[in-house]
C-alpha positions in Angstrom: -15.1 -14.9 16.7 -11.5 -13.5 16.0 -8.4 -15.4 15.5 -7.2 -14.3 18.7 -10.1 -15.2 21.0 -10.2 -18.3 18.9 -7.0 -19.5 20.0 -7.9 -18.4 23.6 -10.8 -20.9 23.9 -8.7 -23.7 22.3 -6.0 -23.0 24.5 -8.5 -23.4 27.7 -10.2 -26.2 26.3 -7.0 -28.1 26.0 -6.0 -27.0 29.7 -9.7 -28.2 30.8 -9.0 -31.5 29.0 -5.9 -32.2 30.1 -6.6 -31.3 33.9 -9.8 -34.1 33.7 -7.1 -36.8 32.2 -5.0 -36.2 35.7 -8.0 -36.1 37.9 -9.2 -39.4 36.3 -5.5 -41.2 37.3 -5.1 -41.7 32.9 -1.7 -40.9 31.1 -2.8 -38.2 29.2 -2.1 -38.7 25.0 0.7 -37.2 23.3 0.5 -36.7 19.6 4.1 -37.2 17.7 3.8 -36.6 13.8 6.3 -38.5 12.4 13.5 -25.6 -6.0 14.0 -23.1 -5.2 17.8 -21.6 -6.2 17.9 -18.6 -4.5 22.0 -18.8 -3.0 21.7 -16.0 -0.9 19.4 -16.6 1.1 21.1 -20.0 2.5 24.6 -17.8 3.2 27.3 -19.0 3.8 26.8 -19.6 7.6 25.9 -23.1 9.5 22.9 -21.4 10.7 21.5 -22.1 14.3 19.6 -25.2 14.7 16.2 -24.4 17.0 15.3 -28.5 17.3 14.1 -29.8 20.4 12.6 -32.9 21.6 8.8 -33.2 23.2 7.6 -33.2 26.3 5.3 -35.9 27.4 2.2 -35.2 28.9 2.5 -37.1 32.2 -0.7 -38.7 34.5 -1.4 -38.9 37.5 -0.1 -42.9 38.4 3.4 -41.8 39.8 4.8 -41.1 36.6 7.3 -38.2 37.2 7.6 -35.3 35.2 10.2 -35.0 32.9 12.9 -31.9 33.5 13.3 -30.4 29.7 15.4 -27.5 29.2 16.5 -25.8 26.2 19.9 -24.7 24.6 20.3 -21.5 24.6 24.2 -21.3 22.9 24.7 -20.9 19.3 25.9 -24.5 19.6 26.3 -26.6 22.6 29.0 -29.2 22.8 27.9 -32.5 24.9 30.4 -33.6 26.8 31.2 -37.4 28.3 32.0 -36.1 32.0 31.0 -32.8 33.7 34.3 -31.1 32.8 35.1 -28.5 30.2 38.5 -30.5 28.4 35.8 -33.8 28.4 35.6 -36.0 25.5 32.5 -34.5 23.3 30.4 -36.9 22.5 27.2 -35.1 20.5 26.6 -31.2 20.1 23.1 -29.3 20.0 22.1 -26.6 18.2 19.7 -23.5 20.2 16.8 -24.3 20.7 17.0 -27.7 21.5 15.3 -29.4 24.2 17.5 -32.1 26.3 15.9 -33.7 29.5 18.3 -33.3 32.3 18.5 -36.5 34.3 20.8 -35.6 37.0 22.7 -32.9 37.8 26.3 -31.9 39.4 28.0 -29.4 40.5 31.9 -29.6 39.4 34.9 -28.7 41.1 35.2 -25.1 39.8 31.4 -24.4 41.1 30.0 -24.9 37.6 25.8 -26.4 38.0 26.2 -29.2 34.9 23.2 -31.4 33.8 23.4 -35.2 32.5 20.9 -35.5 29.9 19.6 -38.1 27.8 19.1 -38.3 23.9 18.3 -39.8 21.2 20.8 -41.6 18.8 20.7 -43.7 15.6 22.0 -46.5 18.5 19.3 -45.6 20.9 19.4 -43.4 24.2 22.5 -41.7 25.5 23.6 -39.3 27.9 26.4 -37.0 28.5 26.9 -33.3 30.1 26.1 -30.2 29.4 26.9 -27.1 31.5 23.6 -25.8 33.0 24.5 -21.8 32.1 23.5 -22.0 28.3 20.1 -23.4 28.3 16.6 -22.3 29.4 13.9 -24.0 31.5 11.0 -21.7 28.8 11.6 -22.2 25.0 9.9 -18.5 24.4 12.4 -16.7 26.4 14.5 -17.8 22.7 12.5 -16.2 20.0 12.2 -12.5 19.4 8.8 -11.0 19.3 8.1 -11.6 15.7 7.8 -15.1 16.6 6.2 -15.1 19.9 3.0 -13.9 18.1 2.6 -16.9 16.0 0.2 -19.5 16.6 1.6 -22.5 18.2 -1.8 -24.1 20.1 -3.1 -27.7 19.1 -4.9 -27.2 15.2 -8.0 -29.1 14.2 -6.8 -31.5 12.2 -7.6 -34.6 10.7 -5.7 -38.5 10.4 -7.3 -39.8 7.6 -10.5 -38.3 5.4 -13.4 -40.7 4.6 -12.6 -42.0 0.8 -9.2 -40.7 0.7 -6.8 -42.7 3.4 -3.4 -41.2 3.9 -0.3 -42.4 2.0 3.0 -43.5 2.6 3.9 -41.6 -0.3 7.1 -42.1 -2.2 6.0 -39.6 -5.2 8.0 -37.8 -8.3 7.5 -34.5 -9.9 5.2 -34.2 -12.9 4.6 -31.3 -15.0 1.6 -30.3 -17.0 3.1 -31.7 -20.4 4.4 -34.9 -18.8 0.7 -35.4 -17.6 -1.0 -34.7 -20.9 2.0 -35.8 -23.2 3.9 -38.7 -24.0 5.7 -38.7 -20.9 2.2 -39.7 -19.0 2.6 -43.3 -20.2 6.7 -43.6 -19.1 5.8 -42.4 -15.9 2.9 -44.7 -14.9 5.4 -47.3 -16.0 7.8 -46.5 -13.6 5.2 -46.0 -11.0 4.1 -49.9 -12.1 7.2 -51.0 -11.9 9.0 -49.3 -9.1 7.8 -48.2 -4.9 6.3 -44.8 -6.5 3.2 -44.5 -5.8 2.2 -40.6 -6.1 2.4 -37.7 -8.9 2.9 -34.4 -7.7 1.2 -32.6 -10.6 1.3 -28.8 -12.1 -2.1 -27.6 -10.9 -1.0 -23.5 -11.5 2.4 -23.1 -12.8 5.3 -21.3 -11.8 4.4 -19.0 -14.6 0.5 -18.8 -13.4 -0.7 -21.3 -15.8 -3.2 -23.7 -15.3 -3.5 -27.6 -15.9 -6.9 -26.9 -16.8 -9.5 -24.2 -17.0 -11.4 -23.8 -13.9 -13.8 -20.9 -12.2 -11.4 -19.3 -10.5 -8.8 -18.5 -12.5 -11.6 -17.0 -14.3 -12.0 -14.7 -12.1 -9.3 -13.8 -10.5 -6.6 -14.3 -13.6 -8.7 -15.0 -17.1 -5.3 -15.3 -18.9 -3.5 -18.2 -16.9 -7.3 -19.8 -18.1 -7.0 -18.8 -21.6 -3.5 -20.8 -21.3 -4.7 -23.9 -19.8 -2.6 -27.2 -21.1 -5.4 -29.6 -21.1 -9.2 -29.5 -21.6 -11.9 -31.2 -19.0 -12.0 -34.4 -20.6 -7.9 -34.6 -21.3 -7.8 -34.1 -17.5 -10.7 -36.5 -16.3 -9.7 -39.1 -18.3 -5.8 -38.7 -17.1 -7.0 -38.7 -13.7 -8.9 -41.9 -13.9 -6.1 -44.0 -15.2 -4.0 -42.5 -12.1 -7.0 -43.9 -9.8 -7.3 -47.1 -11.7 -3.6 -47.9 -11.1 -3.3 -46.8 -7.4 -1.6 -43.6 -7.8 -2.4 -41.1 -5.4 -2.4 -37.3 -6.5 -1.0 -34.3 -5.6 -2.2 -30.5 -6.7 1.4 -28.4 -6.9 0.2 -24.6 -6.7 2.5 -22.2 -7.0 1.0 -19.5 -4.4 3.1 -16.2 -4.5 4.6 -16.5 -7.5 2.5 -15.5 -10.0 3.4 -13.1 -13.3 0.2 -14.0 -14.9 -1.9 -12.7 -11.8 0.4 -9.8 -11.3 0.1 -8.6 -15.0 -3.2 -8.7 -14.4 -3.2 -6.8 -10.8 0.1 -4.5 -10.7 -1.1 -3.2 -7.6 -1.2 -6.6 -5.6 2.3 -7.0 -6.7 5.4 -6.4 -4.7 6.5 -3.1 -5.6 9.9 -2.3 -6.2 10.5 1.5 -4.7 14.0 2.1 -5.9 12.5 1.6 -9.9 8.8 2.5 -9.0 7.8 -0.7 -11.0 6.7 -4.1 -10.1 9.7 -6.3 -8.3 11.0 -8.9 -10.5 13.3 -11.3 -8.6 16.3 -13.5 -9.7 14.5 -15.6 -12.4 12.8 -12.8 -14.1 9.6 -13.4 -13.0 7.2 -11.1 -11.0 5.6 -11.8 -7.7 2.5 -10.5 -5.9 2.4 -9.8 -2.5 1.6 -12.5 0.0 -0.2 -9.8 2.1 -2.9 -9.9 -0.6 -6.2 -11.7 0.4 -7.6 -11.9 -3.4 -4.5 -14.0 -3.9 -5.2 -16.1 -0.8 -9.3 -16.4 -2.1 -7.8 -17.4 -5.8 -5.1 -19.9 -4.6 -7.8 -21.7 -2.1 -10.9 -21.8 -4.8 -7.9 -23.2 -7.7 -7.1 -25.8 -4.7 -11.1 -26.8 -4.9 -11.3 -26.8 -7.9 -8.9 -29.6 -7.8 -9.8 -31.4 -5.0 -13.4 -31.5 -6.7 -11.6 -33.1 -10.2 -9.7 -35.8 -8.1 -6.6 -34.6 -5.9 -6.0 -36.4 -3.0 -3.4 -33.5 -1.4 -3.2 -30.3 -2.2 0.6 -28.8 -1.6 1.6 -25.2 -1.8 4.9 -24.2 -3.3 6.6 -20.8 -3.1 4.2 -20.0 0.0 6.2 -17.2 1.3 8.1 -13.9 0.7 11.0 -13.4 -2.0 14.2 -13.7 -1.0 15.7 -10.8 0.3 18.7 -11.5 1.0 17.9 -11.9 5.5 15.5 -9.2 4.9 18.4 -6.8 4.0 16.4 -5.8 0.5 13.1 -5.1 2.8 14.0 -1.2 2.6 13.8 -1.4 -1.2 10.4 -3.2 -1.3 6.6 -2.3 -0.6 5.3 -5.6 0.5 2.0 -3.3 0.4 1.0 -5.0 3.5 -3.1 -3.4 4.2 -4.3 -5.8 6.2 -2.1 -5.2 9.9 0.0 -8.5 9.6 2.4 -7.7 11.9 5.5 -10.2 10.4 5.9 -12.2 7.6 5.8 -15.6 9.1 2.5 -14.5 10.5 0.9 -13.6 7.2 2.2 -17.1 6.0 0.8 -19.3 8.8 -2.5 -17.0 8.4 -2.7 -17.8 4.2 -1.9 -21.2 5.5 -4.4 -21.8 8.2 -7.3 -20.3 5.9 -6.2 -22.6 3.1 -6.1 -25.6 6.0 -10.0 -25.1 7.8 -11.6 -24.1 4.0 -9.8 -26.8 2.1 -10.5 -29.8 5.1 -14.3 -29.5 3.9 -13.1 -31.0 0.8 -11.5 -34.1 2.4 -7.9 -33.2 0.9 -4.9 -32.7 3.0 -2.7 -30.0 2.7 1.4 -29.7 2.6 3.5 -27.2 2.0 7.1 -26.7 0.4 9.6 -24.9 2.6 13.2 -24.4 2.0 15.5 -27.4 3.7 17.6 -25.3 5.5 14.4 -24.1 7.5 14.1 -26.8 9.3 17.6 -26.0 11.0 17.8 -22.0 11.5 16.6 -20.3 14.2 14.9 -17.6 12.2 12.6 -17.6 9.1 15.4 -17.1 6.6 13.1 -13.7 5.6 10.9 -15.6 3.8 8.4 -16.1 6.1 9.0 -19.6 7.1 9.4 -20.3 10.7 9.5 -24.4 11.2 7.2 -24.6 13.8 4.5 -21.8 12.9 4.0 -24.0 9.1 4.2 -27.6 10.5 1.6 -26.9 12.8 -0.8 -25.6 10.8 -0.9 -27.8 7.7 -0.9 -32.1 7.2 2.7 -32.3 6.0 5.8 -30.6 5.6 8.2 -30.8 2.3 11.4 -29.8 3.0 13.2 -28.9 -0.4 16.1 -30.8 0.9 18.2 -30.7 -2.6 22.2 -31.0 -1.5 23.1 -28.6 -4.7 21.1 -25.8 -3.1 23.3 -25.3 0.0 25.9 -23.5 0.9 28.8 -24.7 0.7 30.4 -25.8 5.0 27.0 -26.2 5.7 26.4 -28.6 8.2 30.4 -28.5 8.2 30.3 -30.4 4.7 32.7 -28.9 2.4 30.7 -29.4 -0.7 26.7 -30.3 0.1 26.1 -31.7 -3.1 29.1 -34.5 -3.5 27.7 -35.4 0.4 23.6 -36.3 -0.6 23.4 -39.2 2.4 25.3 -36.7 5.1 23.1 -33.6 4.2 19.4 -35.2 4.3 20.7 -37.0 7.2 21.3 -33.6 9.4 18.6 -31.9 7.5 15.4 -34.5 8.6 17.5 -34.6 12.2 16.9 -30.9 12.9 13.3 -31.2 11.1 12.4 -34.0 13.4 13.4 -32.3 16.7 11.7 -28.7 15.7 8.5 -31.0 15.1 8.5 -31.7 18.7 8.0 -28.1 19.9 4.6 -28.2 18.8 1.6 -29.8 19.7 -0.1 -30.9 16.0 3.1 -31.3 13.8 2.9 -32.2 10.2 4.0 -35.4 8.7 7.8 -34.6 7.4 7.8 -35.3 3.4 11.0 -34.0 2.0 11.8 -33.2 -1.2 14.7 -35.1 -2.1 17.4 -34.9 -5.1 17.2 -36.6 -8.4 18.9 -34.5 -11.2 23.0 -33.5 -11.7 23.8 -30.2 -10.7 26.4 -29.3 -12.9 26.4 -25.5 -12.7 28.0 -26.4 -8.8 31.6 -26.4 -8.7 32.9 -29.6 -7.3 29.0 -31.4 -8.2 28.9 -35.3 -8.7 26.8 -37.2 -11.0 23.6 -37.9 -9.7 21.9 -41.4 -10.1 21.0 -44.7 -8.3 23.0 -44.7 -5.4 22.8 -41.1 -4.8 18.8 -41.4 -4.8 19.1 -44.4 -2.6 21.3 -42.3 -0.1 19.1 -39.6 0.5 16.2 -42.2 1.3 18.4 -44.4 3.6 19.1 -40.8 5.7 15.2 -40.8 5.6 14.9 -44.1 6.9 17.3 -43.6 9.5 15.5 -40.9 10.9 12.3 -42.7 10.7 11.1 -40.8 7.9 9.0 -43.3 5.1 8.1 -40.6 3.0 9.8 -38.3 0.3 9.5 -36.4 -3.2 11.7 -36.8 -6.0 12.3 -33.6 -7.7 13.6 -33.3 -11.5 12.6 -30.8 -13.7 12.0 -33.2 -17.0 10.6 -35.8 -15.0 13.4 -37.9 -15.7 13.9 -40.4 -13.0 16.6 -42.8 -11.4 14.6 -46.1 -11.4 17.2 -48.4 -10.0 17.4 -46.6 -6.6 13.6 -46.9 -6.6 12.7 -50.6 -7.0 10.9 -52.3 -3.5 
């Protein structure tokens, strides 16, 4: 059976269902799931938020309906009376959805609607004016986006033998794991809240952790390279299950110079040179089109589930950065296989990687950029919010304050303002959850390192950590990732 008739027989099963819970007089569930550097491709814009809250399934016991509609402005100013010069008390970005509690019609003939939301105090309401929003959330994305999948996904709460996590993990890379750095890290896991590695599995360069059948054959070198042997590997991974660490495989998916040396015609070819395209960092990438790469990625992932991993999490799982798809004239994504858009072919890799990898009794996350979770669009990478959460167990956010531009979220400088960026950031990541019926977990990535090369950066330590996880926390968010490149850790913002 196709994708497409697929998704038709879920979509009528969950209609069948649903229509049974309303006949029986029941309240029908609702399921709520709680580095990149590339500059350009954040602008220098406060891009479009496209958040909304859920709807609630309602029964049958005289429970009425809720009335959601959905912003349709840029920007939408909440007002404290139904009057244009009135106080403004909160503002929404498009595309989110507001239930309308009442409605007016003002002295100049203008329809308003009193709606009710959420605050870090509890519910409010105020007024918005009833011409810029949308009773049908589709009538908002372009057609790119209307062909994604966004019907309920098959997916599991907790694996037999490996329970979920709150996980409050670090970044570790292949030569902390089998180095020196191994022991200094399991200290600070001992002797701090962390309690989960997010390990090097395949390299940003294509390298493996350690040799395994598919790299093989699909890239022999990034075997030949492999940092540690079977038993370095086994013997590491038992001392992280001895002491209660739960594991994470980091893949780097698209990425990969080792596979695209290997296979210059899967790589993204770069028509103004005729040659392979190399972006910012000098390294070469291979399209994302390319189902050999999917097959390799998923039988490295496994591999690793087989050797240990709890999680497996994809990084760089989408297209380079081109700029808002202004360099997509210059490239040949060498797209063979009729993906119609690049978040399709991403939520495609990403749902393969999901129903193979679920046999293995690992979840599966994904790294997106942070400022994904508050654009409308899919930044020209290929990640569109609501098309990734709702195909894979959690979503990591790469919510580092240096990596924005600076005004975003009307902050002068993001980086000297950690607490105020993660705070909007998770906001808007929250509310575009609720568009969709099987949302990830949220898991950002958080900020643990001093970005100096910033003009107006501050230092980054204890209370800057501690920051960005009390804006999780007041977004109900218990998880998060603390990224530094040589694993070098603030342990006074992490002690219970």
């Amino acid at each position: 059976m196709d994708r497409n008739k697929r998704n038709f027989v879920i979509a009528m099963v969950a209609l069948m269902m649903v229509s049974m819970v309303i006949l029986s007089g029941c309240q029908a569930p609702t399921s709520k799931a709680e580095q990149t550097t590339e500059k350009e491709v954040y602008g220098g814009e406060n891009k479009d938020s496209n958040g909304e809250a859920s709807k609630e399934e309602q029964g049958a016991q005289g429970v009425e309906e809720k009335n959601i509609v959905y912003i349709s402005a840029s920007k939408l100013n909440v007002r404290q009376e139904a009057i244009n010069n009135a106080a403004v008390v909160e503002s929404f970005m498009k595309g989110t959805a507001v239930e309308v509690v009442e409605e007016k019609t003002n002295e100049n003939n203008e329809l308003w609607y009193k709606i009710s939301f959420d605050t870090k105090e509890g519910k409010s309401t105020g007024w918005i004016v009833s011409t810029y929003t949308v009773k049908d959330r589709l009538e908002l994305l372009d057609k790119s986006l209307r062909i994604l999948d966004f019907s309920p996904q098959n997916k599991v709460k907790e694996y037999e033998g490996n329970p979920s996590v709150n996980v409050k993990g670090i970044y570790v890379t292949e030569h902390s794991f089998i180095g020196e750095g191994f022991e200094r890290l399991l200290k600070l896991a001992n002797e701090t809240e962390i309690n989960a590695f997010v390990i090097d599995v395949k390299d940003d360069d294509g390298i493996m952790l350690f040799p395994n059948e598919a790299a093989e054959k699909y890239s022999p070198e990034g075997n030949k390279r492999a940092r540690a042997n079977m038993e370095k590997l086994k013997e590491r991974m038992q001392i992280l299950k001895d002491n209660n660490i739960y594991t994470i495989a980091r893949i780097v998916t698209f990425k990969d110079p080792m596979y695209t040396k290997q296979h210059p015609d899967r790589a993204i070819l770069d028509k103004r040179t005729g040659t392979t395209f190399i972006s910012k960092d000098k390294l070469r990438w291979a399209s994302p089109h390319d189902r050999e790469l999917w097959n390799y990625d998923i039988a490295v992932a496994k591999e690793a589930a087989r050797v240990g991993f709890n999680e497996i999490q994809f990084d760089y799982v989408r297209f380079p950065a081109s700029n808002g798809n202004k360099l997509d004239q210059a490239l040949d994504y060498r797209n063979t296989h009729g993906d119609q858009s690049k978040p399709q072919t991403i939520q495609h890799f990403l749902q393969q990687a999901h129903d193979e990898l679920s046999k293995e009794g690992v979840y599966i996350s994904a790294d997106v950029f942070g400022l994904v979770g508050s654009v409308t669009d899919d930044m020209g990478l290929g990640q569109y919010w609501e098309a990734i959460s709702n195909v894979v167990d959690y979503i990591s956010p790469m919510m580092y304050p240096s990596h924005y531009a600076n005004g975003t979220y009307g902050l002068s400088i993001p980086d000297a303002h950690p607490y105020e960026l993660v705070y909007q950031g998770t906001k808007d990541a929250i509310a575009r959850n609720q568009n969709i019926p099987t949302p990830a977990n949220i898991r950002p990535w958080i900020q643990d390192f001093t970005a100096s090369w910033v003009k107006g950066y501050i230092k980054y330590g204890p209370k800057q950590v501690k920051d960005q996880i009390k804006a999780l926390e007041e977004n109900g968010v218990e998880s998060y990732l603390l990224w530094n490149a040589g694993n070098k850790y603030s342990q006074g913002a992490l002690v219970e």
